[in-house]
Structure formats: C-alpha cells, structure tokens
TIDRENVO-534330 format. One line per 4 residues: their letters; for each residue z, x, y of C-alpha. Coordinates in pm, whole numbers. Layout:
// residues N
A = Z X Y  ...
// end
This chain:
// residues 228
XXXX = -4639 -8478 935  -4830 -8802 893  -5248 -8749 863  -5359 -8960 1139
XXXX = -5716 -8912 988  -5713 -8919 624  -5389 -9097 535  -5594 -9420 414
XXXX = -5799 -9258 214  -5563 -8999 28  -5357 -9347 -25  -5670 -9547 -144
XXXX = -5745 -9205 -377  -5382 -9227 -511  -5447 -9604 -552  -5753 -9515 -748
XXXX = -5600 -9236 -980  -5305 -9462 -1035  -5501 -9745 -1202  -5718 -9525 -1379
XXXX = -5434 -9377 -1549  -5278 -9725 -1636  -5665 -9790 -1774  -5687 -9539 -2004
XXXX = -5355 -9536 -2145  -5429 -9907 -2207  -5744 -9773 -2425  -5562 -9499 -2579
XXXX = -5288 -9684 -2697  -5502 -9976 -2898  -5627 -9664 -3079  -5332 -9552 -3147
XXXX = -5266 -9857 -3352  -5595 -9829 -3522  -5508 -9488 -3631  -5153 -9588 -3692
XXXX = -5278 -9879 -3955  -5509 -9639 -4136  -5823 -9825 -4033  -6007 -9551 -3945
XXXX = -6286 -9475 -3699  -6552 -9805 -3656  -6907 -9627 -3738  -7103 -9879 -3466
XXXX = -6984 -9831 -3140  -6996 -10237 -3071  -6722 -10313 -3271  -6458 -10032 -3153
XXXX = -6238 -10108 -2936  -6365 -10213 -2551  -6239 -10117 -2238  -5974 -10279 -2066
XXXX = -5947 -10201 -1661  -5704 -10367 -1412  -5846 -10558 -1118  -5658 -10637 -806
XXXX = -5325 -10519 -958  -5276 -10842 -1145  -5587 -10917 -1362  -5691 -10721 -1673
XXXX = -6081 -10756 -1754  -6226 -10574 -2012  -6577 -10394 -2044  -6835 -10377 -2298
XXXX = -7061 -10141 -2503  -7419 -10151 -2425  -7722 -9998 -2565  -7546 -9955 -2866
XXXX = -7850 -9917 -3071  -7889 -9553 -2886  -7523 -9477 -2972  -7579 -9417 -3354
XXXX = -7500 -8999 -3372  -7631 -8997 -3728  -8011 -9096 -3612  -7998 -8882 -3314
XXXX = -7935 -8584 -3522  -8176 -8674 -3783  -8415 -8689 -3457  -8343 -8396 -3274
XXXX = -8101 -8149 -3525  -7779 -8148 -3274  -7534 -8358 -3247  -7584 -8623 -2942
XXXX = -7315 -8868 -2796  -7444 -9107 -2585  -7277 -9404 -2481  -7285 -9705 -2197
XXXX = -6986 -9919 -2064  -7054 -10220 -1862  -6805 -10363 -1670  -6750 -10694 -1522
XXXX = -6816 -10777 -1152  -6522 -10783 -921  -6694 -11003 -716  -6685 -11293 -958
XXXX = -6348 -11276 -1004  -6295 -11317 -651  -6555 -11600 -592  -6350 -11749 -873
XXXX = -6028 -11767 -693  -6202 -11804 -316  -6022 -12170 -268  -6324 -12241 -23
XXXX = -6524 -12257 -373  -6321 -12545 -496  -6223 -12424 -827  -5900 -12565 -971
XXXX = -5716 -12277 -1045  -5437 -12252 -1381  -5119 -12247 -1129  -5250 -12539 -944
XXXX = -5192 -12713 -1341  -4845 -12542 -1381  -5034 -12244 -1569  -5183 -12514 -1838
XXXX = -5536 -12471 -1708  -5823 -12247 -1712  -6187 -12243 -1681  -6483 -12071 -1754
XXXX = -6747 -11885 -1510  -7074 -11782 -1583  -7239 -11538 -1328  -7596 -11336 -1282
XXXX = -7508 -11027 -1122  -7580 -10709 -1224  -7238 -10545 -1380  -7127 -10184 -1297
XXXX = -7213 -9930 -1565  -7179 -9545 -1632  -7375 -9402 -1904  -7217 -9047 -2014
XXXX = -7507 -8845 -2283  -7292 -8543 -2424  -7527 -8287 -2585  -7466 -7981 -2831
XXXX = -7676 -7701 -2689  -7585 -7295 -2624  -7622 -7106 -2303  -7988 -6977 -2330
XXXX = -8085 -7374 -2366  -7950 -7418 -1993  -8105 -7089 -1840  -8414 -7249 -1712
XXXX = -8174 -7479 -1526  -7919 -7218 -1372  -8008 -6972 -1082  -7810 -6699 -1158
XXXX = -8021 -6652 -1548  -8276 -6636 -1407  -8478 -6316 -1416  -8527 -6225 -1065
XXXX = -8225 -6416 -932  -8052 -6257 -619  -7705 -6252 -682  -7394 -5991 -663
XXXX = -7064 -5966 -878  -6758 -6201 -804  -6487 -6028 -659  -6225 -6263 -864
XXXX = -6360 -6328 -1168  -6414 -6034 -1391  -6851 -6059 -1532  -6887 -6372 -1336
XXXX = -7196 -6324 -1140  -7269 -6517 -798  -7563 -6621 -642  -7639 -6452 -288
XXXX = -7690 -6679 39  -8001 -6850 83  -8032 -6918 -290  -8114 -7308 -252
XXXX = -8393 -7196 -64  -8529 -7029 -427  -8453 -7369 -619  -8749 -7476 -488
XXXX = -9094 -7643 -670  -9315 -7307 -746  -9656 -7351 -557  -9878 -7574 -729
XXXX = -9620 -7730 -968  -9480 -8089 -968  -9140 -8033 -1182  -8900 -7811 -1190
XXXX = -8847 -7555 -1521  -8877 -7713 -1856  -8627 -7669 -2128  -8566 -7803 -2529
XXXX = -8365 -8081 -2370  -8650 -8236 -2184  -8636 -8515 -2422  -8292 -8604 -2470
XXXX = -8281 -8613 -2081  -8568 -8747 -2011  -8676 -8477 -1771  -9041 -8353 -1685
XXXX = -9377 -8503 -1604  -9363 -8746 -1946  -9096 -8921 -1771  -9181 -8830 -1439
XXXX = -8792 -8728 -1371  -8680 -8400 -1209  -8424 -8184 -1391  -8134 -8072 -1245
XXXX = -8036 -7702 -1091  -7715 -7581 -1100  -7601 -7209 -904  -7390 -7078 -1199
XXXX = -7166 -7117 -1509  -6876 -7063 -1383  -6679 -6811 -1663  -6297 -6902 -1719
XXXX = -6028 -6868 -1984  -5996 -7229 -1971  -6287 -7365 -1877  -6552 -7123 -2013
XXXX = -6879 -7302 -1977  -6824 -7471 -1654  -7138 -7590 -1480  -7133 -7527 -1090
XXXX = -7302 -7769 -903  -7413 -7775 -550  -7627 -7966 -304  -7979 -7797 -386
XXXX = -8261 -7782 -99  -8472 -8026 -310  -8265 -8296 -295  -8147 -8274 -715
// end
C-alpha cells in the first residue's frame, strides 16, 4: 500500500543512502590502490587521498582536508597521553555548481563547444563541513556525562537487556544546571572538547550506555530539558 504521507521522503532517504554508498566506495577503492602499490599510509592528512561525492547524479566534486595542522595524532598524544583523531572535510557548494550551469548566468558551457570547452569559477561562500574528534577514553571518563552513573540516579533494571540499567521517567528533568552553577559536570575531556566555563561551551548529557554484544559502549542520546 502506497504511503500517501511519507513516500517522498523514504524515496529522497533512499536517494540519499544510495549516493552515499556510491561516495564511499569511490574513497575506499583509491585506497585500495594505495595499499595495493605498497605506498603505505600518508603521515599528513593533506596529502591522503580527498573525498570524492557525486552531485546531481552526473557531476563528481571532490572535498578537502582542513585544519590539518590539528590532525597530527602524534602531537595530540604528546599533549594529552591518548590517542586523538580529529579531522575536518570541506566540501564544495552545490550552489555554485548550479549558478554555473543556470543559462540565465550566461556561461558558455563545454557541450555548447562540442565538449572542447571548460571554464573556471571562483566563488565566496561558505562550504559545508563536518568535523568528527574521535577520543580514547574508558567508562569512568564519561560518568559525569551519563545519568544513569551517576550516584543518586533514579533508574530501574531493563527488562531486555541483561545488567543494562535504565533511567526512570522524569529523568531530563534531573539533567538540569545545579542551583548556582553555570555548566554542567566537568570531566578530563574538558579540553579536548572544549567544554566548561574556559570555553564557555556546555557539555553534553546522555541517559545511558547502552550494553550490547555488538555494540558494547553505545552512547544513548536523547532530547535533554536543557536544550544539549
């Protein structure tokens, strides 16, 4: 039976997952060659291999590496004795791609030159980015941030998973800002994350880990009162 409601979006979401897929197999397979040749691993993050991403089905454009000078794992574990990945992709603007082919802009495109042409476009705007920071730490590290560790958490057993405790209803209403305080529980990753009243960030609160055989140290997240 055809979803009269959500049928766009579970096709835009299959749309999504689709190209995503072709993305990353893209990625994976020029490293596949590098490890193939017996190059080896690139130390400095700017000169491994960039991202490629299709756009519009029929255009490849390809991302780049930023902040590389924060990527170096060597000097973040002489700094702070762990190991730290933390890496930035920019990619570039759809939207100057399409001004680029908009005919009301004027621009001669390759076709129009039987595929002998092609041109150049600068553009200021800002380019999507993600930045992912992966951080070697242990269980009692993240207690300040999860409800169920904490001392006088209310919570009860889950009736699924054997151990696993829950937090009771009404919990967000306990991951709150203790009278008189500005920020939220501190931990020994304050730094890395850039959390607490030296950065004047708030750190996030999670309910529970959630404990799996396959996904042991799953992080449960949830909408908390305090708007984390």
């Amino acid at each position: 039976m055809l979803d009269k409601v959500y049928q766009v979006t579970h096709f835009d979401g299959f749309t999504d997952q689709s190209t995503a897929n072709h993305n990353i197999i893209s990625f994976m397979d020029t490293w596949s060659l590098i490890m193939e040749g017996g190059m080896g691993v690139p130390p400095n993050l700017s000169t491994r291999p960039q991202a490629p991403a299709m756009l519009f089905d029929n255009t490849t454009v390809t991302g780049r590496w930023v902040f590389t000078e924060s990527s170096n794992i060597t000097a973040a574990y002489a700094n702070y004795r762990r190991i730290i990945n933390n890496v930035t992709l920019s990619m570039p603007h759809a939207g100057v791609f399409a001004a680029a082919r908009d005919s009301k802009n004027g621009i001669l495109q390759p076709e129009d030159l039987d595929g002998l042409g092609e041109y150049s476009v600068r553009a200021s705007v800002v380019s999507p980015s993600i930045n992912v920071l992966c951080v070697n730490t242990n269980k009692t590290e993240l207690d300040p941030l999860i409800y169920t560790s904490w001392p006088h958490a209310n919570t009860s057993d889950s009736p699924d998973v054997a151990g696993q405790k829950i937090p009771m209803p009404g919990y967000l209403n306990e991951m709150q800002l203790a009278p008189g305080k500005e920020f939220l529980n501190s931990t020994t990753l304050d730094d890395i994350f850039e959390w607490g009243p030296n950065y004047d960030r708030q750190p996030p609160l999670f309910p529970m880990v959630c404990q799996s055989p396959i996904t042991p140290l799953q992080v449960l997240t949830s909408p908390a009162a305090n708007g984390l």
